[in-house]
N, C-alpha and C positions, 0 to 999 in steps of 0.2 A: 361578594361584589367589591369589598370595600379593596381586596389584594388585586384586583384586576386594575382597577382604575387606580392604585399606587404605583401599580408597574407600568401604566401607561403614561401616565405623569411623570415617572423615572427615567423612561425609554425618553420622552419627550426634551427632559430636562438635557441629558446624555446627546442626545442630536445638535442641543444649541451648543455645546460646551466642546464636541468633537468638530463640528461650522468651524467655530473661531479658532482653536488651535490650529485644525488644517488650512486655514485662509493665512493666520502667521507665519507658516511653515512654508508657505509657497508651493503646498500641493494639493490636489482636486480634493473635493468635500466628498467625504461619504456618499454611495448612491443614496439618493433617499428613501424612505422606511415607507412601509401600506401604511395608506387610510384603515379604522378603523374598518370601514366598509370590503376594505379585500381584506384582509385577515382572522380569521376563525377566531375571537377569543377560546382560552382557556376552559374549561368544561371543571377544574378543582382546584383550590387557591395556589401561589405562588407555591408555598410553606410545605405544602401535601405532594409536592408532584417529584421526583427522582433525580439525582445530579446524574449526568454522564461523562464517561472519562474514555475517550477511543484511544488505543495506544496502535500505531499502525508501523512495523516493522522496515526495513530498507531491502527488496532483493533476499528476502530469510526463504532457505530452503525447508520443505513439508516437515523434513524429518530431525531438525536442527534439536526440538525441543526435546526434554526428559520424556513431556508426557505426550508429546506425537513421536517416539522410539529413537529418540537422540543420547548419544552418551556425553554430550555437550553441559557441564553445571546450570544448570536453567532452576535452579531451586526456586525462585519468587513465582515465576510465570505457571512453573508446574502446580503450585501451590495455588493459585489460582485456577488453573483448566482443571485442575482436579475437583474444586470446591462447586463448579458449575457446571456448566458444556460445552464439551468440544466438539465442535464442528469439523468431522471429518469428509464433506463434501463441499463445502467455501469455496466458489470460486472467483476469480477479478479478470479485469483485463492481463495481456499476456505485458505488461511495461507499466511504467512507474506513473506517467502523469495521465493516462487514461484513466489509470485506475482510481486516482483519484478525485477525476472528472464525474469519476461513475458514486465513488464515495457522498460524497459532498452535495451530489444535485438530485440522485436517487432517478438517473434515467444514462441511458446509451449514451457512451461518450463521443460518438458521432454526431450526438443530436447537440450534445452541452459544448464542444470546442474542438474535444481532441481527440478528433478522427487521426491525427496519425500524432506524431509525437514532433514538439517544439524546434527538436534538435534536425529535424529531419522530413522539410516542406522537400516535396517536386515539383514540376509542372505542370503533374495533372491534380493535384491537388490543390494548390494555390487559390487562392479566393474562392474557392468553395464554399457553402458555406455547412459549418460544422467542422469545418478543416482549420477553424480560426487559428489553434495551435495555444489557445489559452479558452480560462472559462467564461464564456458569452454571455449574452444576455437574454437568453432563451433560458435560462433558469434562474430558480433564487437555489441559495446554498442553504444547506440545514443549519450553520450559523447564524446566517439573516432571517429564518424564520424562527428560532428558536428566540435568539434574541428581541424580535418582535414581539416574541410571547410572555417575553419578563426573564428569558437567561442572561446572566453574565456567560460571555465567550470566550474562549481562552485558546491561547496556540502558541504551541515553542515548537521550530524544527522546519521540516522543507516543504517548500508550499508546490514549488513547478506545476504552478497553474497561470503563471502570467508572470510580466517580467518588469511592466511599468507602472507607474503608481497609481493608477485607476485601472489596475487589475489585482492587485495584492490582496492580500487577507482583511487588511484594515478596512478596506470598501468593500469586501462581501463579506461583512458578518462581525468577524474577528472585531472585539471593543478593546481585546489588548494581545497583541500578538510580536513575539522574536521571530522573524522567518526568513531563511535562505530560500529565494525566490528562483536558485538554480538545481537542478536534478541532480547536481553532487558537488562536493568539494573535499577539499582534504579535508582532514576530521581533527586537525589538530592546528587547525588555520594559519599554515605556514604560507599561504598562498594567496596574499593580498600584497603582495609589494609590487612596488613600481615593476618588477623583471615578470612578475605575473600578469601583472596587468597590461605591459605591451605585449606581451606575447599571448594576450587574448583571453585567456583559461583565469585568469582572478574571479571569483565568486561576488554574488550579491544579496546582501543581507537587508532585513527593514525591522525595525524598533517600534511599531505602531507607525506603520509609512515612512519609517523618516529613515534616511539612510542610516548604515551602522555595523560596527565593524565585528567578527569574533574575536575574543580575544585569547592571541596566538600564544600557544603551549599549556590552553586546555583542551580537554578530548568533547568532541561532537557530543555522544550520549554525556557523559555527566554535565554540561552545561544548558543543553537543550532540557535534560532536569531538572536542572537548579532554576532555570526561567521560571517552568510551569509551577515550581512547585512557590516561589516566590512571588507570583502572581494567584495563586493559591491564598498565599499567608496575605497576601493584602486585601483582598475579598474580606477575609476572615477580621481582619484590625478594623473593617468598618460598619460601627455597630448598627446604622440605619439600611443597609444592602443584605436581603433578605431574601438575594434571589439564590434558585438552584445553579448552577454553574452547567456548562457547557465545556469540557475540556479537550483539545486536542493536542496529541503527544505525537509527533512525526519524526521518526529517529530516522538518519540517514546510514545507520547500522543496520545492516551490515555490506552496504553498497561500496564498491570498487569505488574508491584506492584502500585495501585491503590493508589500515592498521590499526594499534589498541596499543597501551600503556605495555612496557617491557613487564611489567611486574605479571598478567595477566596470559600474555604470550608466556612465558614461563612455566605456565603452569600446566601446558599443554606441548612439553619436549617429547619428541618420542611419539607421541601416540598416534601419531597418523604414520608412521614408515611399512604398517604393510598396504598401501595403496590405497585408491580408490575403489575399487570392484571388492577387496576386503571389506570395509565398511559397507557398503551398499549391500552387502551381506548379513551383517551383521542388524543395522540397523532395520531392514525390513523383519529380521526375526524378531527384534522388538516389536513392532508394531504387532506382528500376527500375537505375539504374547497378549500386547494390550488392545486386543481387538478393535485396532483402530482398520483391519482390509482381511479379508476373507484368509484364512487357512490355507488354502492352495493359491494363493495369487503369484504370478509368476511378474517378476521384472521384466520391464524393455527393457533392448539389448543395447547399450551405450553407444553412442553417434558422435563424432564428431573427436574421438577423446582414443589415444594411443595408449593399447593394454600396459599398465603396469611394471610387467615384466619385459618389455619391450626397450624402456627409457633408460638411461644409463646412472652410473650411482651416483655423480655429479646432477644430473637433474630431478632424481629421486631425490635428493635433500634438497632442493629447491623447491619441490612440488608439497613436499612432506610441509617445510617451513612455513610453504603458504596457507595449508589448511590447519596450522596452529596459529595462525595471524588470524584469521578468519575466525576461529570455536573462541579467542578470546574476545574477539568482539561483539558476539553474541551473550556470551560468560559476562561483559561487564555492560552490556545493556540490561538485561536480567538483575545484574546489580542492581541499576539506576532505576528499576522499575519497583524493585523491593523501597528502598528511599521513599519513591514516590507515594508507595503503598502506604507505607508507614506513616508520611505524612498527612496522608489522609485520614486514618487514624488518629494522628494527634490532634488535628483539627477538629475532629468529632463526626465526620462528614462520610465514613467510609460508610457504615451500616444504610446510608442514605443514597448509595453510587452505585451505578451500573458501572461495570468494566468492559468494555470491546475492545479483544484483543484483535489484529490480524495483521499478516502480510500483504506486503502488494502487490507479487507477481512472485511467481516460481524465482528458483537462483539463477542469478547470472552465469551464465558459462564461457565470456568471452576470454580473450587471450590478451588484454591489454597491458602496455607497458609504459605506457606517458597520458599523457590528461588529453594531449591531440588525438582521443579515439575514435573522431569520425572517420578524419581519414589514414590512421592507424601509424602515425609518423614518429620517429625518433622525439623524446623530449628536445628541446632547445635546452644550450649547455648551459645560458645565463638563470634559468630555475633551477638548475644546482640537483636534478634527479639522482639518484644512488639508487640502482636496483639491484646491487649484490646481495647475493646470500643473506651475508651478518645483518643490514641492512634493512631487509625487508618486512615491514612493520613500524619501520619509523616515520617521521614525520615528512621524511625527505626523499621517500620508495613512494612509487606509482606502480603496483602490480594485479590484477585481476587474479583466480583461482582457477580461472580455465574449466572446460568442459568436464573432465573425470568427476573433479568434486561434485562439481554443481549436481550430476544427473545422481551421485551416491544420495545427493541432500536433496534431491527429491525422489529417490525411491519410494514405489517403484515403476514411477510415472516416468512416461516417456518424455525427455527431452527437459526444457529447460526454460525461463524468461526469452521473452519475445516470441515464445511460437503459442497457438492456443489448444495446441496439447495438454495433457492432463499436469506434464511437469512445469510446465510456463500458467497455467491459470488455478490450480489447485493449488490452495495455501492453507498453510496450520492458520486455526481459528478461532477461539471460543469467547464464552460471555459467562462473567462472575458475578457474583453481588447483588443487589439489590433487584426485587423481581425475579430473578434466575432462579429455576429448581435447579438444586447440584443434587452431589452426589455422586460422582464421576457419570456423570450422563457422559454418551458417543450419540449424536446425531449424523447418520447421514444419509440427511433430504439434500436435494440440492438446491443450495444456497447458494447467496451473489454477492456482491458488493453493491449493486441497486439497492438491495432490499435492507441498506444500513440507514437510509436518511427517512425512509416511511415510519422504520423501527422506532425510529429516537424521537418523531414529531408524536405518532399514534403515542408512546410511551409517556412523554410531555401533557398530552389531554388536548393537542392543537389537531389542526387539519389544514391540507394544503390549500392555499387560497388559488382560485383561475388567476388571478394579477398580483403580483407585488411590485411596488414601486411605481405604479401607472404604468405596466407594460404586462400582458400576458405573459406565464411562465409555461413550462411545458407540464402535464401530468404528470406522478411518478409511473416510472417501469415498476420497478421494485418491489416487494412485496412487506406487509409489516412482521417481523418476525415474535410478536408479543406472544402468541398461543404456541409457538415453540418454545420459545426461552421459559414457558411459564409450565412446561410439560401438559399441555393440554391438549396440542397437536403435536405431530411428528413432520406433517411436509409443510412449504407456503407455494409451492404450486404445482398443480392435477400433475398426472404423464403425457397431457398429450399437450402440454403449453410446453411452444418452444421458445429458446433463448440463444439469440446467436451473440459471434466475437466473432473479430476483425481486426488487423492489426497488421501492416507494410505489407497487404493484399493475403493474407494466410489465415485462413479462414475457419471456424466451425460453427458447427447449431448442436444444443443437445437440448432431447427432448425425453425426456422419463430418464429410465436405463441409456439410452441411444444417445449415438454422438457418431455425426460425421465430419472428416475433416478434410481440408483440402491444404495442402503444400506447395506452392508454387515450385518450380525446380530453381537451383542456384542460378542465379544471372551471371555470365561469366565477367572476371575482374574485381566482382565488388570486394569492398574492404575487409568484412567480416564472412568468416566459410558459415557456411546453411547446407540442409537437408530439404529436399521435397521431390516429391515425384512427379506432380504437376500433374493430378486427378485424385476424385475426392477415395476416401477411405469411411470405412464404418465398422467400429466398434461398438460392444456392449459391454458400458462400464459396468455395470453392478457385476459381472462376470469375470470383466478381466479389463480391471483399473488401471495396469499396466501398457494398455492400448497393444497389445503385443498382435493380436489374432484377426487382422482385418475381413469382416465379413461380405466386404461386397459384391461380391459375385455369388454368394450363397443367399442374399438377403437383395434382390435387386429391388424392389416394390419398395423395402425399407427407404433403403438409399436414395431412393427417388423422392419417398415423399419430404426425407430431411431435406436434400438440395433443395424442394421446394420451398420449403420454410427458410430456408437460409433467402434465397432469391426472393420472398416476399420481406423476410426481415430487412433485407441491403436496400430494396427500396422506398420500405417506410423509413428508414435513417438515415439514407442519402451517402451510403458508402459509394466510394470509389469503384470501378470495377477495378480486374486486374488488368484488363485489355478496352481504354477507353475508347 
């Protein structure tokens, strides 16, 4: 009892002392914290309950890793998914800030803000609500409860959950957080000067709310490391703070603008020039080795993406170049994660620490060449863009990796980020450390990105309160993943509980094995090329992961009762249709 009402006294002390600096600062206070009365105490003291440490990837394709069948250096991370479980059915939204709508709040990103994506309101979207396009107030964050319950919170890296200062990390949750509050930047912060900032594309950063700059000519991953891990060590320098920690590590690696230290790129010449469909070959044989998909799984067949042999040897070294930019900045996030590891070791804190690894959507496979990639336009000359050859991977290249790569790096899942196909919403996963049975465990139940904020509160000894802050919050979706990670169970939900996704009207629900999907067809003009046929389709993943074999005309009953599920899911969450 006596650690409960210290941590409540702390939290207390922490709320008056966070008032006054933000009223100095000339920006909103904190939302405020539950009464005792909405919030679950603790069920076992501060001292006894688990630190966590979520490490969440940028755009990383399925197959990126050693230990999901990559030939990419992933030494730390491997080292890790080996000692626990991997999760090779994870899925998230098919895009970056849903998915972390869904992260954070442990329900449909429909219901928490970001039914469609920041970058990208319409008019039938617009004041909607769930369409907010940031995270609302229909939920508390696994921050703000956790930290209610006696964690220190912690956050280095991209938040794209809101963009003004009474929606940042600092007001939901986060007691100390570095965060780029936009969905990408250059990774080597060349792109705050005045010539960025009139021509739109400059990024925005916040230092515990307060404005704040990167600072230019060091790389994205190892600074966004050196925060957390710095914030780390000061936890640690104070000898009265006794709390478990709450960590979250948000790398904007390996998200487009596609660079990494020259030293890094180097060390991957060569090894991409027999193409894309070569590696996609290769790596899925990995996989069947490491039994992370069936024996006979066959690959989708590549979309969107010009065979190999087709391209000329002037663009084959351009293409080759770009997926050695790319393996190095995977290569030195992996780095930065060992760092981090270590750190936590020397701290004394590691044997004490959950690790959650994951991605947040399948790889990107657009075609982009300047930072204006909505509407897909030439850089402006006054940013100083170089996307030559020699070039690309520096700080001063804007280049994307295109379709071929993206669908190799997520073989052999069809398709890629932004659609809710297997390759846009199945991402490499696992959980190490503390509580985790390893062992090279492979699980795969299917799992979500919901069921990561039930995990972390259940695993804490809290419970979600009906109000926090004097406002109802919404239930989790989600499910707690404790009797999986603890090897006691294998699934966290039945076969016949469905779960749908949603994403710029493209649709699925999968329920057990089953998955139906639906494609809109391309709209003519738009900026970015798509696939769809505009009617639903149905697959059986445990069968055939690769979505290759559409069964719907042999399976009509099936197919029906999924669209039904989906059309009861769209209208408990308040989706959009695609024909309002």
């Amino acid at each position: 009892m006596f650690e409960v009402v210290a941590a409540l006294i702390s939290m207390q002390l922490y709320l008056v002392i966070a008032l006054v600096a933000s009223l100095a600062a000339g920006f909103p206070p904190a939302a405020a914290q539950p009464s005792v009365a909405e919030q679950v105490l603790p069920d076992k003291p501060l001292a006894q309950r688990p630190n966590f440490l979520v490490i969440v990837a940028d755009d990383l394709g399925w197959s990126d890793l050693g230990s999901f069948g990559g030939e990419i250096a992933t030494p730390n991370l491997d080292a890790l998914a080996y000692s626990g479980v991997r999760f090779s059915g994870f899925h998230t939204a098919p895009a970056c800030s849903p998915t972390r709508a869904m992260l954070m709040s442990g329900v449909d990103n429909h219901q928490a803000g970001l039914g469609t994506m920041a970058e990208l309101p319409n008019q039938a979207t617009r004041g909607v609500p769930g369409y907010e396009t940031y995270l609302n107030d229909r939920v508390a964050t696994i921050a703000e409860l956790l930290h209610a319950g006696g964690y220190r919170t912690l956050m280095s890296g991209k938040w794209h959950l809101g963009m003004t200062p009474d929606r940042g990390p600092s007001v939901r949750g986060f007691e100390q957080s570095f965060a780029l509050l936009d969905g990408a930047s250059n990774h080597f912060g060349t792109d705050q000067s005045r010539a960025w900032r009139e021509a739109g594309f400059a990024p925005t950063y916040r230092e515990n709310g307060r404005p704040a700059r990167f600072p230019e000519g060091a790389y994205s991953s190892d600074y966004f490391t050196d925060r957390l891990i710095r914030l780390l060590e000061d936890g640690a320098g104070q000898a009265n703070d006794s709390r478990p920690f709450f960590a979250y590590l948000a790398f904007t690696a390996p998200h487009w603008p596609i660079q990494a230290p020259q030293k890094d790129i180097a060390k991957y010449k060569g090894r991409y020039d027999g193409g894309y469909e070569v590696l996609s070959r290769a790596r899925l044989a990995r996989q069947k080795r490491l039994g992370l998909v069936p024996l006979d799984a066959v690959p989708h067949a590549m979309e969107l993406a010009r065979p190999w042999d087709s391209l000329s040897t002037e663009e084959k070294e351009i293409e080759a170049r770009k997926m050695e930019v790319y393996a190095a900045m995977v290569d030195r996030m992996d780095w930065n994660i060992g760092r981090l590891v270590a750190a936590l070791k020397r701290l004394g804190w590691y044997n004490n620490t959950l690790v959650l690894f994951l991605a947040d959507n399948g790889p990107d496979g657009r075609e982009d060449l300047s930072p204006d990639h909505l509407n897909n336009l030439p850089p402006a000359p006054e940013i100083g863009v170089d996307n030559g050859l020699e070039n690309i991977g520096n700080a001063t290249s804007y280049v994307s990796y295109g379709p071929g790569w993206a669908q190799a790096n997520s073989t052999p899942s069809r398709l890629m980020k932004g659609y809710p196909t297997e390759g846009g919403i199945r991402v490499a996963a696992f959980a190490a450390g503390k509580l985790v049975k390893g062992g090279g465990r492979i699980l795969n139940a299917n799992l979500d990105v919901r069921d990561v904020a039930p995990t972390l509160l259940d695993l804490a000894g809290l419970s979600q309160p009906a109000r926090f802050a004097g406002r109802p919050i919404l239930p989790y979706e989600g499910r707690s993943m404790r009797k999986v990670l603890n090897g006691r169970m294998s699934i966290v939900r039945s076969a016949d509980e469905p779960l749908g996704y949603e994403l710029l009207y493209r649709r699925a629900l999968r329920k057990g094995d089953w998955k139906a999907v639906f494609l809109p067809k391309p709209e003519k003009g738009a900026p970015v090329r798509s696939v769809g046929e505009g009617r639903w389709q149905l697959f059986n993943i445990a069968d055939d992961p690769g979505e290759t074999s559409d069964l719907a005309d042999l399976k009509p009953a099936k197919l029906q009762e999924l669209v039904a599920d989906y059309e009861s899911y769209a209208r408990e969450k308040g989706v959009v249709p695609l024909y309002p």
